[in-house]
N, C-alpha and C positions, 0 to 999 in steps of 0.2 A: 848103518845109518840109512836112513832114507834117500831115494833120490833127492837131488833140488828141482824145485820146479819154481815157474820166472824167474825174472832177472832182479841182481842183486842189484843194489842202488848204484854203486860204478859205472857197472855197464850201463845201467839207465843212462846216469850223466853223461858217460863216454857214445852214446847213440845221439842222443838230442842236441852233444857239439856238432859231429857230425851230420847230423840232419841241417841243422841251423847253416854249416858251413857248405854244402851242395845246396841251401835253399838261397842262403847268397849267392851264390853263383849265377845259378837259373835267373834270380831277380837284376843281378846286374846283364845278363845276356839280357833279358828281355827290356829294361830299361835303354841301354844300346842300340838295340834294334828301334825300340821305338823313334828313338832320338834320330838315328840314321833314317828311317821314313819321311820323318816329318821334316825331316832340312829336305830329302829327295823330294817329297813331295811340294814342298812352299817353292822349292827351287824351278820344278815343270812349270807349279802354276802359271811363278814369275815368267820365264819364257814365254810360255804359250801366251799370255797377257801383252808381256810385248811385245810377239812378233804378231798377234793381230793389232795391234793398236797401230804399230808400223804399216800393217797390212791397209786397214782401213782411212787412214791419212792419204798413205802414197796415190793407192790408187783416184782417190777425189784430185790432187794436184797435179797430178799425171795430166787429168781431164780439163783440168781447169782453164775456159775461154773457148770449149770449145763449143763453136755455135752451128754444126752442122759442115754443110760446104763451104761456108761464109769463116772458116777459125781461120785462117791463117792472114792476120792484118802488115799492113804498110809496116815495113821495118823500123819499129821503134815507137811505131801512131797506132792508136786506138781504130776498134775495127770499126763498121760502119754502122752501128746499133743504135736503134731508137730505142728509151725506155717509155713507155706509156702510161705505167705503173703511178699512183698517187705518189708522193713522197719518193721519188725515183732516187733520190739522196741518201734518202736511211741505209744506214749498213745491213739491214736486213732486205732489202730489194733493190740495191743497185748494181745492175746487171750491166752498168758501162766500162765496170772495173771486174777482171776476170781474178785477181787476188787480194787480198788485204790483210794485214796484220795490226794487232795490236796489242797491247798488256791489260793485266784486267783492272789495272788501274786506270785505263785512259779507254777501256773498250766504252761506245757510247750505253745510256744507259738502257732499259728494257729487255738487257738478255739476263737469263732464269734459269736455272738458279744463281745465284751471285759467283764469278770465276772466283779462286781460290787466289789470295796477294802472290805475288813475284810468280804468277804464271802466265804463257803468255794463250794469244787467244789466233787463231788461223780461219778467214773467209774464205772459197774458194767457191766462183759462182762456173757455170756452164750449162751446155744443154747435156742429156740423156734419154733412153731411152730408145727404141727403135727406130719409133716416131710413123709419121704418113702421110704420104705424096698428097699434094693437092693436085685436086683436077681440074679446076674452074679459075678463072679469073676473080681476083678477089674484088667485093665491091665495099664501099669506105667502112659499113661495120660487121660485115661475115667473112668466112673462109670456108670454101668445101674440099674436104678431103676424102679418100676412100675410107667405104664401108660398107658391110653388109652385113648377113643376118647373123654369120658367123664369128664376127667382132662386135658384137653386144655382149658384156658381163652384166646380167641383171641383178640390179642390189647392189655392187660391187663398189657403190663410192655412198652408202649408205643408205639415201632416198632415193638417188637416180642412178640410175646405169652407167657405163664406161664405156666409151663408145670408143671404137679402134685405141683401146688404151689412155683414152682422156678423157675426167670429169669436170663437172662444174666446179668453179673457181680454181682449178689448177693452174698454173704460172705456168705459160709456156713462149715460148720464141720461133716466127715462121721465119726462110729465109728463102733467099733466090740467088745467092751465092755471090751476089753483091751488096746486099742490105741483109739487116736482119729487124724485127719489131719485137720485143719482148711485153706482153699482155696479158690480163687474165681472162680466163673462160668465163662468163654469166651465163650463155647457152649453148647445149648441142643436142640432134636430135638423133636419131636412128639413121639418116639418111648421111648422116655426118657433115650437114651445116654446124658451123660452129659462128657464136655471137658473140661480138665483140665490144662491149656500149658499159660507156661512164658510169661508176658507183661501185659498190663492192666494195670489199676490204681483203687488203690494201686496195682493190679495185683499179681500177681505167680512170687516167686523171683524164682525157680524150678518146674520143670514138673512131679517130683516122688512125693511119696508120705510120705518119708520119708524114715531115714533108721533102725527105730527102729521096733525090734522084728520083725517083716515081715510086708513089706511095702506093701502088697496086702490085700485087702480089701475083703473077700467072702464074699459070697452067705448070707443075712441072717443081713448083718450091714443093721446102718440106716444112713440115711442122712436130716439134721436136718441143718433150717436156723441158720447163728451165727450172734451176736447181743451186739455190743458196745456201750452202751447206758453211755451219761453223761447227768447229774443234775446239774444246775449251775442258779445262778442271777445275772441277767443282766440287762439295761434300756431295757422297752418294747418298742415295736410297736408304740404305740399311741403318741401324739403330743407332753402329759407331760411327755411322757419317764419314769412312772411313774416302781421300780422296778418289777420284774417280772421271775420267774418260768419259766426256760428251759431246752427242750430236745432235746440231739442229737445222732441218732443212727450210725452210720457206716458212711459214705462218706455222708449222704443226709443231704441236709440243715437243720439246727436246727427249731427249732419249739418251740414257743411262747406259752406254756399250761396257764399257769392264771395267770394275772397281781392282785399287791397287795401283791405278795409274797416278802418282803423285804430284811430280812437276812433269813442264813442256816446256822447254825454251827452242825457238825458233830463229834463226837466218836465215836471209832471205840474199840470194844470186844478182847482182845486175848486172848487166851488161853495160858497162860505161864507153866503151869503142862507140865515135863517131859512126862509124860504118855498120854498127848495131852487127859483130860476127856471131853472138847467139855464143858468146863464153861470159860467163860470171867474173868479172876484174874485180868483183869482191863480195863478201859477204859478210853482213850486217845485220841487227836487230833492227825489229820495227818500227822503232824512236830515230834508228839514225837513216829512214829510208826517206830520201826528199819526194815533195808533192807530184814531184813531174817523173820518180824513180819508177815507180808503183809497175808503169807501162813497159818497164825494162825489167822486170825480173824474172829470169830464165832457168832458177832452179834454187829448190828452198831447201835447210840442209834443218832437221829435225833431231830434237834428240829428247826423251823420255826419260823420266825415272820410276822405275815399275818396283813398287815392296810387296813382302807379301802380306797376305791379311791378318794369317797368323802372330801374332808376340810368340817372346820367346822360343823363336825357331833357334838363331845362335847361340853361342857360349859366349859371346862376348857382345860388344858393341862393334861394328861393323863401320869402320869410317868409310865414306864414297866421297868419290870428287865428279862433281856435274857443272857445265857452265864452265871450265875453266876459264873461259879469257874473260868473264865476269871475277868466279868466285874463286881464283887458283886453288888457295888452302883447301884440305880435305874437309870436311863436312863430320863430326862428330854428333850419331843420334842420339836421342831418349830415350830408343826401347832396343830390342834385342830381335827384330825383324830380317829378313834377307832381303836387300835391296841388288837391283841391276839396270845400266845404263844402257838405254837401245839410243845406235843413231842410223840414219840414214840420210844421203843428198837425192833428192827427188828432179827431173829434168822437167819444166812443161811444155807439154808436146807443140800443143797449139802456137808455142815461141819459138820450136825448133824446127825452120820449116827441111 
């Protein structure tokens, strides 16, 4: 007989089980793996998302009231701050109150994009930046500060120059370590005059400088950017509107920091002791903080809920519990995302002397 040559149809059948069965294989190792990436992955992101979001919070509350040499006020009393600002009231420029909270159901109205319902919403005003010595006495509508050729940023605030770090209509606050004036810039020159006078937006509701204790500023204050910064959730950016982590400082358009940030529920520290010891006897939501509390609160305790952007990262539905002494019961979601709870209690320094 002849040799055989190929394969008989058995063996055929018997090859292509076994192919099919190592091609199973392979397909489930790499399905696996896949699956195991993408939880590791959605998992970092989630981290990393909220421990900057913790990062970026704390450090504003930290700051928050502080006005230079002048932070540290009357135990329990507002510090000694003029606002000069039009509409000195609005939650977006009142620099008499160094924090504020509210829900975005009760935040006043013009902040943008709209907060997201049941979240809440964190002001935190103060001064930053370097800042720079004045050298002159100030007269009812200038201030001179140091400058020279080598603190001019040309272009750097769009039309005009930056002059030792401050442009035109920047919000800023001078102080002399017993008063502080918070105003906005209309002019400054090369020389580092800087011009103080009614109009602008939010603008100068007044051109003095106030009328407490002596409204002239010498030789020796500082002048120091000021800085209204709010924390709020809102839909982001992206196509799914997915929610998202924002900030907005002063007049400039808000700003989209990290999408994934979903809720914010905030407490806020007061100090109820007569003797104002700078400890928290409790803490409360922004609904339950009284008119005159505001001035006592000495540490805000935060807490996030960070998903990731991804669906379908879990096997299942993922119940979380956030808010407890709101919402006890666990939380049962919609989709199949990997969610995580960041908190943090924040101290403000400005109140801890």
């Amino acid at each position: 007989m002849q040799n055989q040559k190929g394969l008989s149809l058995v063996e055929l059948m018997i090859s292509i089980t076994l192919g099919l069965i190592l091609l199973t294989g392979v397909i489930k190792v790499f399905l696996s793996s896949k699956t195991v990436y993408s939880s590791q992955n959605a998992l970092s992101r989630v981290q990393e998302t909220g421990r900057l979001a913790i990062d970026f919070i704390s450090r504003d509350i930290r700051m928050g009231g502080f006005m230079g040499c002048d932070s540290n006020p009357i135990k329990g009393q507002s510090k000694n701050i003029t606002n000069t600002l039009n509409t000195s009231t609005d939650f977006r420029y009142n620099f008499s109150e160094y924090i504020r909270g509210y829900t975005a159901e009760t935040v006043p109205s013009g902040l943008t994009p709209i907060p997201i319902p049941l979240t809440d919403v964190i002001i935190v005003r103060s001064a930053n930046g370097s800042g720079a010595k004045v050298i002159a006495n100030s007269t009812a509508t200038t201030l001179s500060i140091e400058a020279s050729s080598t603190s001019v940023e040309a272009g750097a605030c769009g039309a005009t120059d930056r002059i030792s770090g401050f442009c035109v209509n920047d919000i800023a606050v001078v102080t002399d370590c017993v008063k502080s004036s918070v105003f906005q810039i209309t002019d400054i020159t090369g020389a580092g005059l800087i011009s103080h006078t009614a109009g602008g937006s939010p603008g100068n509701a007044i051109t003095s400088w106030g009328t407490q204790r002596n409204s002239v500023f010498k030789a020796g204050a500082e002048l120091l950017l000021a800085s209204n910064t709010i924390y709020f959730i809102a839909p982001g950016a992206s196509t799914s509107q997915r929610p998202s982590l924002w900030q907005k400082i002063n007049n400039a358009a808000p700003v989209e920091l990290l999408e994934g940030v979903e809720k914010m529920s905030i407490k806020y520290g007061i100090d109820t002791n007569a003797g104002f010891d700078l400890i928290p006897d409790k803490y409360v939501n922004a609904g339950a903080v009284g008119a005159t509390e505001w001035e006592r609160v000495v540490a805000v305790r935060i807490e996030l809920l960070v998903a990731s952007i991804e669906d379908n990262v879990t096997s299942e539905k993922q119940k979380y519990t956030f808010n407890t002494a709101e919402n006890p019961s666990p939380i049962d979601p919609n989709d199949l995302r990997l969610r995580q709870v960041f908190t943090a209690t924040i101290g403000v320094r400005s109140r801890l002397e």
